[in-house]
C-alpha positions as CSV (number, residue, x, y, z in Angstrom):
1,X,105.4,179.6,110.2
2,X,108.5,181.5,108.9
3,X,107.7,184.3,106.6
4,X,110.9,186.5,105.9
5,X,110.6,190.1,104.0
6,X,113.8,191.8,102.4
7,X,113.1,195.9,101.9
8,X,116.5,197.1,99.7
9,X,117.4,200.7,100.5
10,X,115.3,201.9,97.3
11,X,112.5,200.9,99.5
12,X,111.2,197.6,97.5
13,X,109.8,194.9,99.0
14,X,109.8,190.9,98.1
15,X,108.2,188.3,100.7
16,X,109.7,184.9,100.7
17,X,107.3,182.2,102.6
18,X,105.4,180.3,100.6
19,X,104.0,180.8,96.6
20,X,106.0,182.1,94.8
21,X,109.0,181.8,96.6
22,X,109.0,178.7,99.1
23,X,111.7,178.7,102.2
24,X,113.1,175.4,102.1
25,X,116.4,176.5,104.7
26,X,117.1,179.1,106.9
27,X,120.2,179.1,108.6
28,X,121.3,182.4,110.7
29,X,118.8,183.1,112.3
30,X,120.1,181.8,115.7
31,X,123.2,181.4,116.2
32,X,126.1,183.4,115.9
33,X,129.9,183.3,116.6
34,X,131.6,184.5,119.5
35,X,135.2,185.8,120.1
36,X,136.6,185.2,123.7
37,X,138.8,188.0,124.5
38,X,141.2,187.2,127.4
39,X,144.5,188.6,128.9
40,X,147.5,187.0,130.2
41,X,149.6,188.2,133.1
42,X,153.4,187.3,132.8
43,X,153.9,183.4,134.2
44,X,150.0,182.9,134.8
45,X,148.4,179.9,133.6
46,X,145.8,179.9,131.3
47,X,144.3,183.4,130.8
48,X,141.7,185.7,133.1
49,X,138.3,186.1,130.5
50,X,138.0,190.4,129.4
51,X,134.6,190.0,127.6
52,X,132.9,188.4,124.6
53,X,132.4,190.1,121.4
54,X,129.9,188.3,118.7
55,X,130.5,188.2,115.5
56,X,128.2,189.5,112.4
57,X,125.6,187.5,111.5
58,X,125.4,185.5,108.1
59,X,122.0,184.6,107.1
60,X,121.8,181.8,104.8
61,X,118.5,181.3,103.0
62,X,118.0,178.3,100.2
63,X,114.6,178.8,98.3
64,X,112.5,177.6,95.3
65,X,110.4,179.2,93.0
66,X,107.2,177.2,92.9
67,X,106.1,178.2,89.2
68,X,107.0,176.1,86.2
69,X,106.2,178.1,83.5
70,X,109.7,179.5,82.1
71,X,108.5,183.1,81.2
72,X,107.4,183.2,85.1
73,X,110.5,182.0,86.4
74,X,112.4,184.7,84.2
75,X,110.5,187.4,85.8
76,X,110.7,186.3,89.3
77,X,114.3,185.5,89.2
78,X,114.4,189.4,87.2
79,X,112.7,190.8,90.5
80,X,114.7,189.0,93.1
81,X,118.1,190.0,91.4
82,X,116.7,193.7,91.2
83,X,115.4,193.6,94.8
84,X,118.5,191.2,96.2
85,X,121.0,193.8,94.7
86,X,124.3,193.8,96.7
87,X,125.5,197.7,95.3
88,X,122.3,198.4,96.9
89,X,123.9,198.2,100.6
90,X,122.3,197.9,103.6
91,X,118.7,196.5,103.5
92,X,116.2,195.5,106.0
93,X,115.3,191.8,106.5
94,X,111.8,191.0,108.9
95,X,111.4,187.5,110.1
96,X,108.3,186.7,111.3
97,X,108.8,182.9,113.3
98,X,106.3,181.1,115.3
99,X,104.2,184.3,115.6
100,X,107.5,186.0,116.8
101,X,108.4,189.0,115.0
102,X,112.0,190.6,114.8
103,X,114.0,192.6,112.4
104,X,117.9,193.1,111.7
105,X,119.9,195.0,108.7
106,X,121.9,193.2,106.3
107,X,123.9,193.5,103.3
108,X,123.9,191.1,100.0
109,X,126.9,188.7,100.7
110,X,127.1,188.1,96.4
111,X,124.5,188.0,93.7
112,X,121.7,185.7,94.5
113,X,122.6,182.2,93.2
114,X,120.0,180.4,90.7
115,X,121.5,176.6,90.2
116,X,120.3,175.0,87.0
117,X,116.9,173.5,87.3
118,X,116.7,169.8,88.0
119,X,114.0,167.2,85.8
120,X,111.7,168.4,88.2
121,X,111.4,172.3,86.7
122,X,111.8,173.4,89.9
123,X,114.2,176.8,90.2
124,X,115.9,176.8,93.2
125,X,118.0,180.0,94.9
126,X,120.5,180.9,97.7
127,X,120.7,184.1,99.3
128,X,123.3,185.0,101.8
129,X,122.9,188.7,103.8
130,X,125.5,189.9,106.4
131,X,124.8,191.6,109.2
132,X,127.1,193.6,110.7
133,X,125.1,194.1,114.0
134,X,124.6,190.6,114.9
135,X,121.4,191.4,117.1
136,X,117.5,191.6,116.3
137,X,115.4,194.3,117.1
138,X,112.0,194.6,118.0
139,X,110.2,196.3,115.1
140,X,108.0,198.8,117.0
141,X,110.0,201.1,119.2
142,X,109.4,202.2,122.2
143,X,109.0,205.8,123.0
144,X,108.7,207.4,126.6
145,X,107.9,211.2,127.4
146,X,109.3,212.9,130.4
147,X,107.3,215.4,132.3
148,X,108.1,219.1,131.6
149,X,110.2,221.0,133.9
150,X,109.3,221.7,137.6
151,X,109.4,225.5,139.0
152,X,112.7,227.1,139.6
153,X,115.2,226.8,143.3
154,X,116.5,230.0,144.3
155,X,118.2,230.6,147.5
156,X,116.3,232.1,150.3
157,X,117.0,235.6,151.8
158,X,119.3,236.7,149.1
159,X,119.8,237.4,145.7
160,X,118.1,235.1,143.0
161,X,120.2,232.4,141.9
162,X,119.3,229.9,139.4
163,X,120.6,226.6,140.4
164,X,119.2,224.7,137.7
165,X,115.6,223.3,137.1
166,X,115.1,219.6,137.7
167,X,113.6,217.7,135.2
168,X,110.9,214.7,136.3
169,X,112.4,211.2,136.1
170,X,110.7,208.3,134.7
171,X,111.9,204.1,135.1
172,X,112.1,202.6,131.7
173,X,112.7,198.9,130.8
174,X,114.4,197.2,128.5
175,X,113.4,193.6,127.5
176,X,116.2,192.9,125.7
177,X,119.0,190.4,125.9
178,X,121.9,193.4,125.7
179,X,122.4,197.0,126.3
180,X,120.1,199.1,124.2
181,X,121.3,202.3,122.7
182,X,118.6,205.1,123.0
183,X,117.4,208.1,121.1
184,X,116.9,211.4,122.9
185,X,114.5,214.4,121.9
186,X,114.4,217.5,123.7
187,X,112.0,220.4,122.5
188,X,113.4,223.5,123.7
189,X,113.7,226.4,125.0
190,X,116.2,224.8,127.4
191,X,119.6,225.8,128.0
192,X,122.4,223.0,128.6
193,X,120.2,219.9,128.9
194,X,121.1,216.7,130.6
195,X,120.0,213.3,130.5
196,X,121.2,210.8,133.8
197,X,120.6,207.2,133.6
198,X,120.9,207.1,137.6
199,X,120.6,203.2,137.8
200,X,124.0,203.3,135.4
201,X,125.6,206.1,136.4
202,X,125.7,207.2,132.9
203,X,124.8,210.7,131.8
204,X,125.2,212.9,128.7
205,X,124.7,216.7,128.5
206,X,125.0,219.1,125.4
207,X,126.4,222.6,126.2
208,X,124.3,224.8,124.4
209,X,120.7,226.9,124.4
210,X,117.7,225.2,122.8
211,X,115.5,227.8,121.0
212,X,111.6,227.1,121.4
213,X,111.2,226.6,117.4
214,X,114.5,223.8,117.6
215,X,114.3,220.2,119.1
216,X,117.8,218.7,119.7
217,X,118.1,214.8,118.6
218,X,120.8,212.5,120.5
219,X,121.1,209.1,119.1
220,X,123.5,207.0,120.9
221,X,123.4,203.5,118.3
222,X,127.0,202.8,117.1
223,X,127.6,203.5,114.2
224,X,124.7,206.0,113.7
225,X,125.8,208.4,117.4
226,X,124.3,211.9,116.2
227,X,123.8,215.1,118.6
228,X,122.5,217.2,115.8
229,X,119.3,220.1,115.9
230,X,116.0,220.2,114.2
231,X,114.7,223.5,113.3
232,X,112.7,225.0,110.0
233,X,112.8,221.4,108.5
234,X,116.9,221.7,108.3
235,X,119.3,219.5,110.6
236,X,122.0,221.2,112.1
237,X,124.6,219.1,113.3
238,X,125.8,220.3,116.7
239,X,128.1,217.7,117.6
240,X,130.6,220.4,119.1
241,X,128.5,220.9,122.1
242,X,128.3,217.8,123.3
243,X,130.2,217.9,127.0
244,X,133.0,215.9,126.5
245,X,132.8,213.7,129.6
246,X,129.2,212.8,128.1
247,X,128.7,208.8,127.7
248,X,126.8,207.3,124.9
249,X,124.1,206.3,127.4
250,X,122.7,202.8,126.6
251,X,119.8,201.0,128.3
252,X,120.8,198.1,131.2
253,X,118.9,195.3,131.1
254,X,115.5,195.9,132.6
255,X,114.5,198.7,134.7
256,X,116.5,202.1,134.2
257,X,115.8,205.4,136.2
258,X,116.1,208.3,133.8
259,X,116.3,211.8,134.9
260,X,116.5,215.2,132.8
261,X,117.8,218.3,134.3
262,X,119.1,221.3,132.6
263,X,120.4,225.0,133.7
264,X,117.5,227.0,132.9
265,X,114.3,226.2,131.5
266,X,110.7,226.6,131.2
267,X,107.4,224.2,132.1
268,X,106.6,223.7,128.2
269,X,110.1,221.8,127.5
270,X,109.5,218.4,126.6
271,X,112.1,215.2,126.5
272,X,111.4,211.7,124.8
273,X,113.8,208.5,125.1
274,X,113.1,206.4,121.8
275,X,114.7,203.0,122.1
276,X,114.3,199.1,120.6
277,X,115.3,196.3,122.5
278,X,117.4,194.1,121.3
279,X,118.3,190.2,121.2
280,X,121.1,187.8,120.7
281,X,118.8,185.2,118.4
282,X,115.5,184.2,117.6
């Protein structure tokens, strides 16, 4: 089975899979192009391999509307142009494949194409969506709490010091084929959070006080990196305060220790890591 569902960025919906509108090709869905980066020292045969970066994805999809009546055909082809609407930018596409399910974002590559209808009465259409992230996510994120704060270290036989309250750790996993970008919330009051991905060596701290009533949101996904605050139903954007030797901590493939730690603190602070795994084809 191969059911695929387009949602345009007004939120409408169209399902291709069967009646009315019948999948006859899918191409895309799979495979991708890859660029070989390489360097070349002065005199050296050949090259010494750097990394490989994939190229977006073009999914190709040739259809058929399965009615025959001609005022039916005019209003599906209506809907599919309004839904399929290329000034509309970025739209979500859901592919559901041998009870596999996987999603990806893609713009209209052009105006749907409706060739003239054959003796049959058949009235076929191409689609073509580019998608600039090449990779497939898994619909449902996952989301992982860490425990609140432990009690406070001070120094023995003299003055209090504060050293800094450890946060619990946790070990998440990513399924994935490739790194997975993560999002961060942090419900305050906490004062100069940090998040460690020990198994990396990775970690990302924001150098200000979270109030109790504010909940600071990291997301680390290219394109979309945010370190902004939550408070009252307004967003704040605090990207200012992010430590400037922070990394945009990504998920390795499979296990990952995560620790949160912070200079001061109480027990009722609260940190989730949000993430989806991610995969090179279907």
């Amino acid at each position: 089975m191969r059911r695929l569902t387009f949602e345009n960025s007004r939120g409408e919906k169209i399902v291709f899979y069967k009646s009315p509108h019948l999948i006859i090709s899918l191409t895309g869905i799979g495979e991708v192009e890859a660029e070989l980066q390489g360097q070349r020292s002065p005199y050296q045969d050949g090259e010494t391999p750097v990394d490989t970066i994939l190229e977006p994805r073009f999914i190709e999809m040739e259809a058929v509307i399965t009615d025959k009546d001609l005022k039916t055909i005019k209003a599906y082809r209506k809907q599919i142009l309004r839904v399929c609407n290329p000034k509309l930018g970025q739209g979500k596409i859901t592919l559901e494949l041998d009870g596999d399910l996987k999603e990806i974002y893609g713009v209209l590559d052009g105006v749907p194409v409706f060739p003239e209808r054959g003796q049959n009465g058949w009235q076929q259409f191409m689609i073509t969506w580019k998608c600039s992230n090449p990779y497939w996510m898994d619909p449902n994120e996952t989301s992982k709490p860490l425990k609140a704060y432990v009690g406070n270290f001070t120094l023995p036989n003299t003055f209090p010091v504060e050293l800094g309250l450890a946060g619990s750790h946790t070990t998440l996993y990513n399924t994935g084929d490739v790194l997975a970008p993560v999002r961060i919330d942090i419900q305050g009051p906490v004062t100069n959070p940090q998040i460690i991905n020990k198994t990396t060596g990775q970690w990302l701290r924001v150098n200000r006080a979270i109030a109790a009533d504010e909940i600071l949101h990291i997301n680390t996904t290219q394109g979309r990196k945010r370190v902004e605050v939550y408070k009252n139903n307004q967003v704040y954007p605090i990207f200012g305060y992010l430590d400037h030797d922070s990394d945009w901590i990504q998920l390795e493939l499979g296990a990952n220790e995560i620790e949160h730690i912070a200079d001061a603190g109480d027990r009722n602070s609260l940190v989730a890591v949000t993430w989806n795994s991610m995969y090179v084809g279907m």
